[in-house]
N, C-alpha and C positions, 0 to 999 in steps of 0.2 A: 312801692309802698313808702312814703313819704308824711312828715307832719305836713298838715295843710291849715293851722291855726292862725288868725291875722296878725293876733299882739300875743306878748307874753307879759306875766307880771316882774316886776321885779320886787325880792325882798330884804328889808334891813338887813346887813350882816349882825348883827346885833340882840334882833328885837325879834328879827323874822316876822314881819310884819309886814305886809306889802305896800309895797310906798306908790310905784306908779305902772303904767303899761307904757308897753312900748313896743313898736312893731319887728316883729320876727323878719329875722333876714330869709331872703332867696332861697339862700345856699342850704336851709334844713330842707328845702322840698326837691331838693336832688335825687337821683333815681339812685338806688342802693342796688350796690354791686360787689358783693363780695369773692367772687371770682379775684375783680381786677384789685383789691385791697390783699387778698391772699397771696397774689403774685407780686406783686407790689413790694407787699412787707417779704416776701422771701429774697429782694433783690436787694432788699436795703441791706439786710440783716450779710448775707453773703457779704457786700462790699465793706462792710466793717471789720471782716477777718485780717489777719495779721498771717503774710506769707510765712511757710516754715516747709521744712524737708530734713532728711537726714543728708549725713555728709555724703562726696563720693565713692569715697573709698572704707565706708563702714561696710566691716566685713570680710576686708580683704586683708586682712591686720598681716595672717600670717604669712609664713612661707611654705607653699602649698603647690601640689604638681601633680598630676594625675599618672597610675599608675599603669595606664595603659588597656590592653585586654591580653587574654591567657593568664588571668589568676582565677577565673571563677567573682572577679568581685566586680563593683560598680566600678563606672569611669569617671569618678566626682574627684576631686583636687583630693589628695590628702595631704595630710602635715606630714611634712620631710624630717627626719631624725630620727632618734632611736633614746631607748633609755628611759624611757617614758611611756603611760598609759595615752599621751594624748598623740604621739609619733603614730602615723599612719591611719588617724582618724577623720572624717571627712569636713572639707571646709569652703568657703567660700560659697555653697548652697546655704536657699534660704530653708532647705530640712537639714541642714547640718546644724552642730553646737558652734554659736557665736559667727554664725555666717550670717550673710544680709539678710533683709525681707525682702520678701517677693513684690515685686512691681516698686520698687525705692519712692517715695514722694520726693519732689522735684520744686523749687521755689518757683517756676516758671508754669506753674499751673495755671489755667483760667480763673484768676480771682474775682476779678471786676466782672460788673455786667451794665452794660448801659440802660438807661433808666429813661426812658419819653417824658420831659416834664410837662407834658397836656398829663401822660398814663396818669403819673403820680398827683399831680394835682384834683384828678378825676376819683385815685381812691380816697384825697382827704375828706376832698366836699361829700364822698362816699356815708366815710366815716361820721363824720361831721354832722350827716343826717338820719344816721344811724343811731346813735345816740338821744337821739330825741323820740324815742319811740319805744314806750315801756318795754311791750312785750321781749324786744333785743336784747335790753339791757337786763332784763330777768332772766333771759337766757343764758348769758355770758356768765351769770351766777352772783350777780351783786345786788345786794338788801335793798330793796328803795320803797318798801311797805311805807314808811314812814315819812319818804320825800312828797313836798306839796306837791311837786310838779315837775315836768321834765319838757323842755330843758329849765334845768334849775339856775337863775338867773339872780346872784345878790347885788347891793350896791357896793361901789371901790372903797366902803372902807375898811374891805376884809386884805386890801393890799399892804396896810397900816398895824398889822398882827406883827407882833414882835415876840410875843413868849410862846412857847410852847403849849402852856395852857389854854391861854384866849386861844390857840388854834384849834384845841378838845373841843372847848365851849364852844366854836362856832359849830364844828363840823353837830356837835350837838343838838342844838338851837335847830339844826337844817334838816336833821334824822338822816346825819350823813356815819353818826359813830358808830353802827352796828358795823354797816360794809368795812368801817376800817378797822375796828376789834378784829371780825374776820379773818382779814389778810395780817394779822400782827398774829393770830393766834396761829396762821399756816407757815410760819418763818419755820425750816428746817435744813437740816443737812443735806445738799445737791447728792444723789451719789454717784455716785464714779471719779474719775480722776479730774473733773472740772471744780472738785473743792483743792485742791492743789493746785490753782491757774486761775485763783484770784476770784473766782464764783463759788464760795462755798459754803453759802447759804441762799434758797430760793423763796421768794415772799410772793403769792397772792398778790394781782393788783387792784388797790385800793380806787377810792374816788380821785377824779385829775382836776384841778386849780387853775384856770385860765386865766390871766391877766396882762392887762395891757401895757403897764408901765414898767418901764426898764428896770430889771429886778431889786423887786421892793424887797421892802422888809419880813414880808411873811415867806418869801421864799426860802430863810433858813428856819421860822419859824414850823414850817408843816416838810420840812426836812427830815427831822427826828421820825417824825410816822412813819412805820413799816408799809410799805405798800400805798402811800399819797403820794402823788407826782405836782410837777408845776411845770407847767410850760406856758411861753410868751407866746401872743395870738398872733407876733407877729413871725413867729418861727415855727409855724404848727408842725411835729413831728409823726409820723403817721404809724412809729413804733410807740409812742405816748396813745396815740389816737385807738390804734386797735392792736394792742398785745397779741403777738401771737396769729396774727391774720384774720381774725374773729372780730367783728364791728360790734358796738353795743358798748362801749367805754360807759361809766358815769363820771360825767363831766359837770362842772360847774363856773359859771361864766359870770368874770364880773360885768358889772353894765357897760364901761369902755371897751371892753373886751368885743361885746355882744355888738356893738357898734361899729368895730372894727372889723368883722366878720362881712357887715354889709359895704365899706370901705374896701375890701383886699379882693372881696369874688362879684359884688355888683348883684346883677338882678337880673330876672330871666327874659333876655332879650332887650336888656337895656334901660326897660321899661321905667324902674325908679330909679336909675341913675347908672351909671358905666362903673366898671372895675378900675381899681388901680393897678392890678396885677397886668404886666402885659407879656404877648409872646416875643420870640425870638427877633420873629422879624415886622414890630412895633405895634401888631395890631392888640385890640383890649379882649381881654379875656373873657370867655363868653362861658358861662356856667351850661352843664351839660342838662339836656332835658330829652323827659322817658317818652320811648318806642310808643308808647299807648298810656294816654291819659288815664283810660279806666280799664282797668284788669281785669272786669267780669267778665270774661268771654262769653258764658251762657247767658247773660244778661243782654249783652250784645247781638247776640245772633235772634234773641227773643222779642229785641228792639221792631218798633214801627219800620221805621228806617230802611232796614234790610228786609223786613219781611214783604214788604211791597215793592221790591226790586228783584226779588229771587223768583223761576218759574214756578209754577206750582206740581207737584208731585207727580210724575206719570204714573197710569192705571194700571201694573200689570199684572198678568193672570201668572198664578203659582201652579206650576204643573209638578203635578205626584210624579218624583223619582220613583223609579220600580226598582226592587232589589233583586239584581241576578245572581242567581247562584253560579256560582264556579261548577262546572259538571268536570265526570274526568272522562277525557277522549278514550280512553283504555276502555272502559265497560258504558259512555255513551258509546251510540251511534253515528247521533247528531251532533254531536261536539266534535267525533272523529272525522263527519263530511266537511266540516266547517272547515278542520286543519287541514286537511287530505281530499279533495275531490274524487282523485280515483279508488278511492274507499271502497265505496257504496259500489263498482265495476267491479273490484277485486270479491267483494262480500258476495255477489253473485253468483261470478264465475264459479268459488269456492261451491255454495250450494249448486252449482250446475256438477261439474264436478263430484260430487258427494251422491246426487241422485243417481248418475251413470251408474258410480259404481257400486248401488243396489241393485239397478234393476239390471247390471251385469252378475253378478254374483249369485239374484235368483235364475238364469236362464242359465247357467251353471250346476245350480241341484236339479235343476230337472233332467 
């Protein structure tokens, strides 16, 4: 599920007025993948942690010795001395008072994780065209009632904003201020101990600002906004691109920007021009393209196509299951020959047997 649109417009920062078209790059008809942007964004986010552990010897402060067995007590260290509530108390567990924790954290933990840069370039372009497809970006929860279109595309001279205001006005102008009222109004208290650790307030994220010139002016300008971001197209970050592992960003692209896009990832298969992006070992980055053009399976199989290549249906005759009863061998007969062959010999005998001894027992009273 990809845009498939040839041009987009682009509009005044200004006037919002549309000034001209221009043709949509490649890279929005990328196949969406938000598996690989989920795992992606979790490997990034991982390699930004900052090692930490407790010391080695937390825990072990006192001086502490086990008392053995033959008192009736546990064998856990206690504190040595006397004169004191805390003599003979237990230590160095982590259910003791002021003993370690259980499993100590260690600096030499697996922090890093190596990262495929095809993987990640795969969930940008992911992202990238993710974004361009209302229904996503409605999903992810950002207002775009009021946006003309999406991808929303102004011209550079929203890079030229310097106040704080003119950046209201634009996002205004664009029916970008609802989504960022929004995220200004969800600023609150993190809770838990990460508002002590320098995150202690969480914002909603707002609409993201793409531009292509080494950062201008409006990058401190729409700084102040709670929840706008700005990122260079030339350092597209995939934690800016899809917060949270969730694709569907609202994003806005100036027209260098939007040109730049077809610059760095190229076109599908070459076709309008080669990428500048290259791999490792020199060859040109070739943007990734979906398993199956068209996703209607049932439309497909309904196709001309396949239906005059497949056999036609074999005729078969449906034979009525009969339902058997479960009989019990105990009071059947026939259920007991079935188990037991010499059944029906023994059942005999039995009535042979039985007759004798009438007609013994009448030759008796007489």
């Amino acid at each position: 599920m990809s845009l498939q649109r040839p041009t987009v417009s682009v509009f005044d920062a200004k006037s919002g007025e549309v000034v001209r078209e221009v043709p949509l790059p490649d890279v929005f008809q990328a196949p969406i993948r938000p598996d690989i942007v989920s795992r992606m964004n979790n490997f990034l986010r991982m390699n930004l942690r900052q090692p930490y552990g407790v010391s080695m010897h937390q825990g072990h402060d006192h001086s502490a010795i086990s008392w053995g067995t033959g008192r009736a007590v546990s064998r856990i260290p206690r504190v040595s001395g006397g004169g004191t509530h805390r003599a003979g108390q237990g230590a160095f567990g982590n259910m003791c008072r002021k003993g370690r924790m259980f499993s100590p954290t260690r600096t030499w933990r697996r922090w890093m994780h190596q990262i495929k840069i095809n993987e990640r370039r795969y969930a940008i372009v992911s992202a990238i065209a993710a974004s361009s497809i209302t229904p996503l970006v409605q999903a992810r929860g950002h207002l775009v009632e009021s946006v003309k279109q999406l991808p929303l595309v102004v011209s550079d001279e929203v890079q030229n904003i310097q106040k704080t205001k003119e950046a209201v006005a634009f996002l205004k102008t664009h029916g970008l201020l609802l989504d960022a009222q929004k995220s200004k109004r969800s600023k609150r208290l993190r809770p838990g101990r990460g508002k002590q650790r320098g995150r202690r307030f969480i914002v909603r994220r707002g609409p993201l600002i793409v531009y292509a010139n080494k950062r201008p002016s409006a990058f401190l300008a729409f700084r102040n906004l709670p929840g706008v971001d700005t990122c260079s197209v030339h350092r597209l970050n995939l934690l800016r691109l899809a917060p949270g592992g969730h694709v569907g960003r609202l994003i806005v692209w100036t027209e260098s920007a939007l040109k730049a896009l077809h610059e760095q990832f190229g076109s599908v298969n070459n076709e309008k021009g080669a990428a500048t992006t290259v791999r490792r070992s020199g060859a040109v980055y070739q943007l990734p393209r979906p398993v199956a053009v068209d996703t209607d399976v049932g439309k497909i199989l309904q196709s001309d196509a396949v239906l005059n290549v497949i056999r036609q249906k074999k005729a078969t005759t449906q034979r009525k299951v009969r339902f058997h009863h479960k009989s019990n061998p105990l009071k059947n007969m026939k259920a007991l020959v079935k188990l037991n062959p010499l059944a029906l010999k023994e059942k005999r005998l039995a009535l042979l047997r039985e007759r004798r001894s009438k007609v013994g027992a009448g030759r008796k009273q007489k």
